[in-house]
C-alpha positions in Angstrom: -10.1 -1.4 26.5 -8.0 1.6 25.8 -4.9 1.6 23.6 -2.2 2.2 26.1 -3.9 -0.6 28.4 -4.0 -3.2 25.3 -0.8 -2.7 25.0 0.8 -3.1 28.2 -1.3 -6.6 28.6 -0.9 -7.9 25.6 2.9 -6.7 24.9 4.5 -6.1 28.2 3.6 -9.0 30.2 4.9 -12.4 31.0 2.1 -13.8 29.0 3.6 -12.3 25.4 7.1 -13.5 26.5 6.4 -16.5 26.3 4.0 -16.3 23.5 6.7 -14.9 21.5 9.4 -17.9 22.7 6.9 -20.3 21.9 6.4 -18.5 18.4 10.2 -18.6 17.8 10.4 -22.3 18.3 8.0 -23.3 16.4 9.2 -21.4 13.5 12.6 -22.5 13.5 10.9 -26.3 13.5 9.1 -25.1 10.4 12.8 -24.0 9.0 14.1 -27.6 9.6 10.6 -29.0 7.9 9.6 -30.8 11.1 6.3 -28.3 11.7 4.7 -28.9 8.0 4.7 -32.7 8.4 7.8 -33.6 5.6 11.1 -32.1 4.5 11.4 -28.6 3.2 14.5 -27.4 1.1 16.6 -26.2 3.0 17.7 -22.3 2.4 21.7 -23.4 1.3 19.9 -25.8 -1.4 17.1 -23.5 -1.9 19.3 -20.5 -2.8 21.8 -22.8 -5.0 19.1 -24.4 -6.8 17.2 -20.7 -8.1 20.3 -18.9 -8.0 20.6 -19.6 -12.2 17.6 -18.1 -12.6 17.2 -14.7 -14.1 14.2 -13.0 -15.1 14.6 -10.9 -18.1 12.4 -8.1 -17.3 14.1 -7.4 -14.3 17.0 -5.7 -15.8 17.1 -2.1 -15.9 15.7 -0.2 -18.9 12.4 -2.5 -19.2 9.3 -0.3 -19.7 5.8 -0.4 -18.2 3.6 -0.6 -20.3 0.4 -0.4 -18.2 -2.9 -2.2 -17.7 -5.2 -1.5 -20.5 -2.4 -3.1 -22.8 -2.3 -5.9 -21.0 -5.9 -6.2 -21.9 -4.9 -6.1 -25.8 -4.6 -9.8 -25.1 -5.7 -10.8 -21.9 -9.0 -9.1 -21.9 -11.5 -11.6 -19.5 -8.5 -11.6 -16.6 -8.6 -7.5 -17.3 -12.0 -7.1 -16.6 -12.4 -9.8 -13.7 -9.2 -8.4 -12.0 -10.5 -4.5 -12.4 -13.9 -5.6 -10.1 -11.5 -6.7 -7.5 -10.3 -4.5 -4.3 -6.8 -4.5 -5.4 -8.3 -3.5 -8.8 -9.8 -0.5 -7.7 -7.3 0.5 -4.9 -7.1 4.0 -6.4 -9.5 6.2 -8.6 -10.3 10.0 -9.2 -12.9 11.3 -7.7 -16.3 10.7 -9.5 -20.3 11.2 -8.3 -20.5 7.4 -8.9 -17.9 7.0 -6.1 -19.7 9.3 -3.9 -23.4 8.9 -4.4 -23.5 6.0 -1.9 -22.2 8.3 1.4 -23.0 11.0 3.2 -21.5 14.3 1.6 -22.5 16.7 3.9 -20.8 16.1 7.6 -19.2 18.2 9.8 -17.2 16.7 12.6 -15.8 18.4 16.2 -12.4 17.1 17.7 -12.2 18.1 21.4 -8.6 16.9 21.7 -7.8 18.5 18.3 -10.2 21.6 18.9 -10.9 21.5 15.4 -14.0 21.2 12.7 -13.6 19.4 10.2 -16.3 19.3 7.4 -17.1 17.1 3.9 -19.3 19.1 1.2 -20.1 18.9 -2.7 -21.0 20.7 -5.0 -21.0 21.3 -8.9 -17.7 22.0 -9.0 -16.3 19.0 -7.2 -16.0 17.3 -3.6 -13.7 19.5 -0.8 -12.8 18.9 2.7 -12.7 21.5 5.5 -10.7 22.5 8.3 -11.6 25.5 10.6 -11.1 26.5 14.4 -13.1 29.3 16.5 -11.9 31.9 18.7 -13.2 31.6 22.2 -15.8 34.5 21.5 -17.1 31.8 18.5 -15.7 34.0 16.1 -14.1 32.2 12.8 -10.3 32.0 13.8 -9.1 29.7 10.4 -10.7 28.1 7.4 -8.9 26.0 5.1 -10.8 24.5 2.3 -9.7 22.0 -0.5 -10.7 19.9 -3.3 -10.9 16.1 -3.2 -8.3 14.9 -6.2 -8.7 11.2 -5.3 -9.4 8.5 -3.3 -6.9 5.9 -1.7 -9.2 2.7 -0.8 -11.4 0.5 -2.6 -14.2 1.0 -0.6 -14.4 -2.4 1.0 -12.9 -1.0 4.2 -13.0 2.4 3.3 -10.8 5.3 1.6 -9.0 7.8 2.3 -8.7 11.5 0.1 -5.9 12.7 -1.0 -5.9 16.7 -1.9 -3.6 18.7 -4.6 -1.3 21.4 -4.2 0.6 22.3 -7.2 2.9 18.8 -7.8 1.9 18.2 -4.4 -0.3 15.4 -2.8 -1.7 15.7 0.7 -3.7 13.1 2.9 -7.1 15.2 3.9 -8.1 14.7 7.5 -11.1 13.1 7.0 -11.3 9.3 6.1 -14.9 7.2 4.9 -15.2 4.2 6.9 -17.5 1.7 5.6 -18.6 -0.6 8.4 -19.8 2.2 10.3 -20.9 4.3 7.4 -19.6 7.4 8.5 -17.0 9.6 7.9 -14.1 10.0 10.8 -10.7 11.0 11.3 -8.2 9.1 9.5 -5.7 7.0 11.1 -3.4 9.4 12.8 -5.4 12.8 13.0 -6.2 11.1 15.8 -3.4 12.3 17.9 -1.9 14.8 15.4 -2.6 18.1 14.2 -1.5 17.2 10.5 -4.8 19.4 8.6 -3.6 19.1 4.8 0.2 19.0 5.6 0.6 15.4 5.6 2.4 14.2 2.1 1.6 11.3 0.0 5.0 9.7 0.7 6.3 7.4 -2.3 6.4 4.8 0.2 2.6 5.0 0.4 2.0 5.3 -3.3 3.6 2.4 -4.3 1.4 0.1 -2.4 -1.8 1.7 -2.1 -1.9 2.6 -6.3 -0.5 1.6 -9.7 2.3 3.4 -11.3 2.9 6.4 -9.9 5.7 9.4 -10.8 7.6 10.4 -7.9 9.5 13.8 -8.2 12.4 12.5 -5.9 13.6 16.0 -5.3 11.1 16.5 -2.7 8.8 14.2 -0.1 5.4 13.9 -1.8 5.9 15.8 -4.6 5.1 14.4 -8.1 5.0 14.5 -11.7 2.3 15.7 -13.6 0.1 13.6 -13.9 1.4 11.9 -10.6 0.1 8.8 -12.0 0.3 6.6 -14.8 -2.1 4.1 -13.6 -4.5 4.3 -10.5 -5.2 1.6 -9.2 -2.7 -1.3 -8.8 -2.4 -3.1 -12.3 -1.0 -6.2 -14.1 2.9 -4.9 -13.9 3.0 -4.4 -10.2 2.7 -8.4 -9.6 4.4 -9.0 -12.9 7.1 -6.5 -13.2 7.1 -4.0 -16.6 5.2 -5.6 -19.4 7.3 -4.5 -22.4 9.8 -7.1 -23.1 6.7 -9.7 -22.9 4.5 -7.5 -25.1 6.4 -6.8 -27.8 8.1 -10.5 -28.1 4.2 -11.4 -28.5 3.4 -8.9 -31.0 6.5 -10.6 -33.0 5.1 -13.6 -32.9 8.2 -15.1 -30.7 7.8 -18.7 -29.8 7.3 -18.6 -25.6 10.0 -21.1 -24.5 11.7 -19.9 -22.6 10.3 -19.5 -18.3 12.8 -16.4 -17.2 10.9 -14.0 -19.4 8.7 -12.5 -16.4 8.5 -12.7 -12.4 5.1 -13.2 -11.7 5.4 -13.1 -7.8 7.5 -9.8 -8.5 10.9 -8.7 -10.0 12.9 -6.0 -9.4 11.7 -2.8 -11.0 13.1 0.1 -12.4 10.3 3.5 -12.6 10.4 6.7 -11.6 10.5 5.7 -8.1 13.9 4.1 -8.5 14.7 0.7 -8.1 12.0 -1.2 -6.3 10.6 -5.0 -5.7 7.5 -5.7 -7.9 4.1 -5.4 -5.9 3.6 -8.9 -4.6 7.3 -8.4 -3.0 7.3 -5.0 -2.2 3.9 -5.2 -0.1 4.3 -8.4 1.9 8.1 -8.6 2.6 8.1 -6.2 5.6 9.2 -3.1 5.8 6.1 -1.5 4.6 4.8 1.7 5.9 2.4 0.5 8.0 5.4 -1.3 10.1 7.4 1.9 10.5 6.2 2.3 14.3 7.6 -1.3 15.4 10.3 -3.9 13.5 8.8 -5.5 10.4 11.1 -8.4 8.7 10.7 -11.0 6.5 11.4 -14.7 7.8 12.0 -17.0 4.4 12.7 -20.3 4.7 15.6 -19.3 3.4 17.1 -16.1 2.1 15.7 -12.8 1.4 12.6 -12.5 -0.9 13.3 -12.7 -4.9 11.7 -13.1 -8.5 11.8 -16.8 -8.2 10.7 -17.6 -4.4 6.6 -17.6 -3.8 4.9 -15.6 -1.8 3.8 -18.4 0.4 7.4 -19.7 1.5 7.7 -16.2 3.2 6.0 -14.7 6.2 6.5 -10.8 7.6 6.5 -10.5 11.2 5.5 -7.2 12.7 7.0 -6.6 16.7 5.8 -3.2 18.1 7.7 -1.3 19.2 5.8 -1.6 22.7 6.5 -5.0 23.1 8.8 -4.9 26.0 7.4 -2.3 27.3 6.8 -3.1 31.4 
């Protein structure tokens, strides 16, 4: 079914109006603690009763430390966690990554009128863009090296090209459940070629620590990355209060010393919500074409509220369409 037909029956009908009343009722039930079967906290006594608390590495000034310290002590969850999708979210470009897919593609857009084209070689992996003028003549060639790539692999990745502090989505995206390569989500209807930045907003989720220059929309410190892939401290917030109170020998007593379903965090970035708030309270990239909130049973997400007592809604913004 096309897009713009999925979206009118599914979004613009009476059918989703109703859906979406019946969705708001039984949600505000769930508030009151009548859907779950027993009493919930309310949010007033919910809010009163982890208002005290205070996680120390919170406050402003805390340093990361990054993964492979982390592993200093906590070596067995290092290496189990780095096999994991979220563990491998981000990497640089190696013939390990690559030896599994096809290298050498070349794809034609008839909407885009463009070629696009994957290739390696000693030197490296590199993406191409190129058009033809009407007598088949070369009109445009643009060709550039693959710095990284954004994905795991489980669904797929995407590459990100380099120019100067500069990081750029590449056209072309590997998608593993059909094996192939194919344009990545957007190109579809855009011209972007290698103009599209990697926008802090993207980094943040999709990698570990990375160094914003916040001067200018995807540029970035050199390296543009103090970790890869998405580490210990983005769940936990900045590891160096709790490292170097264990390398004193400090008795652990006390239960404000870390967030572990995320604190707020001070980087290069700015000020931001650790990972496991940042990327599930709404809000995220991937909601910017509609109206993504979080719904807590109470107030807005923080250090000391789990994941689970919170739920991000996403409404498109073709919803009331008619």
């Amino acid at each position: 079914m096309p897009t713009s037909r999925l979206h009118h029956t599914f979004f613009g009908g009476r059918w989703y109006r109703r859906w979406a009343a019946w969705a708001i009722f039984v949600l505000s039930l769930r508030s009151q603690g009548l859907a779950s079967g027993g009493p919930e906290r309310t949010s007033a006594d919910g809010a009163q009763a982890n208002a005290a608390v205070t996680y120390e590495n919170s406050a402003p000034g805390i340093a990361y430390v990054g993964s492979k310290v982390c592993a200093g002590c906590h070596q067995n969850v290092y290496d189990q966690y780095m096999k994991t999708d979220m563990g491998r979210s981000m990497s640089e470009v190696a013939p390990s990554e690559l030896k599994k897919i096809p290298t050498s593609i070349t794809i034609f857009d008839k909407k885009l009128d463009r070629y696009f084209q994957v290739s390696r070689d000693a030197s490296g992996s590199y993406q191409t863009e190129y058009g033809l003028n009407p007598d088949g003549s070369l009109a445009f060639k643009d060709t550039r090296k693959i710095e990284y790539l954004m994905g795991s692999g489980h669904n797929g990745f995407s590459c990100i090209v380099r120019q100067g502090n500069y990081l750029f989505e590449a056209p072309l995206s590997f998608y593993t459940r059909d094996k192939t390569w194919g344009l990545s989500p957007g190109y579809e209807s855009q011209d972007y070629g290698f103009s599209r930045p990697i926008l802090v907003g993207c980094a943040i989720c999709h990698s570990g620590l990375p160094e914003p220059d916040r001067q200018a929309a995807g540029a970035y410190r050199d390296p543009p990355f103090r970790e890869l892939a998405i580490g210990c401290e983005n769940c936990h917030g900045p590891g160096e209060l709790h490292v170097n109170e264990r390398v004193r020998g400090d008795p652990r007593v006390r239960k404000t010393e870390h967030a572990r379903d995320g604190a707020h965090q001070e980087s290069t970035a700015g000020p931001r919500l650790g990972g496991a708030a940042r990327c599930r309270a709404g809000g995220g990239r991937h909601a910017a074409a509609g109206d993504a909130r979080s719904h807590p049973r109470g107030a807005g997400l923080q250090p000391y509220l789990h994941i689970r007592s919170h739920m991000a809604v996403l409404i498109s913004s073709m919803a009331y369409v008619e």
